[in-house]
C-alpha positions as CSV (number, residue, x, y, z in Angstrom):
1,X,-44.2,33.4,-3.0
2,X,-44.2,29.6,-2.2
3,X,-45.6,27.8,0.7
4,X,-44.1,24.6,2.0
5,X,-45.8,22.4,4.1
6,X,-43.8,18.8,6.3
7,X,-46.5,16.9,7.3
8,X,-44.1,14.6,9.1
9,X,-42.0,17.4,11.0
10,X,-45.6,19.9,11.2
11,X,-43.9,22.7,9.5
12,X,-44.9,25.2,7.3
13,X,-42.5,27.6,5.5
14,X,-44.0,30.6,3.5
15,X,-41.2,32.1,1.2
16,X,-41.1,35.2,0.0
17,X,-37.9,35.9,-2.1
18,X,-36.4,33.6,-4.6
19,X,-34.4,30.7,-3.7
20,X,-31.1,32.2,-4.2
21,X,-31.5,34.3,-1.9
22,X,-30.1,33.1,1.6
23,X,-30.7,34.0,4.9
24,X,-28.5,35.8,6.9
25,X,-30.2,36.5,10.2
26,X,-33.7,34.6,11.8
27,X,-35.5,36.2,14.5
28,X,-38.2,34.7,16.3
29,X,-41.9,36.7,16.6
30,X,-43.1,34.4,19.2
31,X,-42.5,30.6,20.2
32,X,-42.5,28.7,17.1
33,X,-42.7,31.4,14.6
34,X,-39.4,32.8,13.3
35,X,-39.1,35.6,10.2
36,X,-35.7,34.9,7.8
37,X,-34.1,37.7,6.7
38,X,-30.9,38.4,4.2
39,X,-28.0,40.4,4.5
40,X,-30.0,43.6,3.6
41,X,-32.8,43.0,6.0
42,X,-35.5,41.9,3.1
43,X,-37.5,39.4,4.4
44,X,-37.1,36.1,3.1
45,X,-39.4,33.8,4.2
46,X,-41.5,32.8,7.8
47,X,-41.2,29.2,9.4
48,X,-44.0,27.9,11.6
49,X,-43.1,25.2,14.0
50,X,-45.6,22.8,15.3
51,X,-47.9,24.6,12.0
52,X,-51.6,23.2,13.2
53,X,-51.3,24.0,17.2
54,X,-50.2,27.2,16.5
55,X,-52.9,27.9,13.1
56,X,-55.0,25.4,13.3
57,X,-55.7,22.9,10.9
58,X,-57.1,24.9,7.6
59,X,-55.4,28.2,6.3
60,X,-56.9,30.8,4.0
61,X,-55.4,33.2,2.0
62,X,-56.1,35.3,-0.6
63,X,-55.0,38.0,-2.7
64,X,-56.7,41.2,-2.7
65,X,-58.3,42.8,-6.0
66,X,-55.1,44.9,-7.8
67,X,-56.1,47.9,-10.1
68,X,-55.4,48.3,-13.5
69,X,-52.0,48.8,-14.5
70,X,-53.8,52.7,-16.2
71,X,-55.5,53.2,-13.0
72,X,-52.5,52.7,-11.0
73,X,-50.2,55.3,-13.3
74,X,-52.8,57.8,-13.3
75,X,-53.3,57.9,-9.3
């Protein structure tokens, strides 16, 4: 995942697939935020116009504990 922030166009791009991977279709989720997807329908990445009106100025994110790699198998 990387996340792309234009402080001079307030836009923030979170991408989820790997750069060579192109979108084919963008659908909008409300005014402002629109989801990328490719030709298989795999998300691709989000765009958020107009970033801090619509999330405010700070973000915070993070990843939740993952289980052992053993305790996952043996589930």
């Amino acid at each position: 995942m990387k996340v792309e922030y234009d402080l001079t166009r307030d836009l923030l791009y979170i991408r989820f697939a790997r750069a060579d991977r192109k979108v084919a279709e963008t659908e909008t989720v409300r005014p402002g935020v629109h989801a990328d997807f490719d030709a298989e329908g795999k998300l691709v990445g989000i765009e958020v116009i107009d970033a801090t009106e619509i999330m405010g100025r700070s973000i915070e994110f993070e990843f939740p504990e993952l289980p052992d790699k053993g305790q996952a198998e043996a589930a």
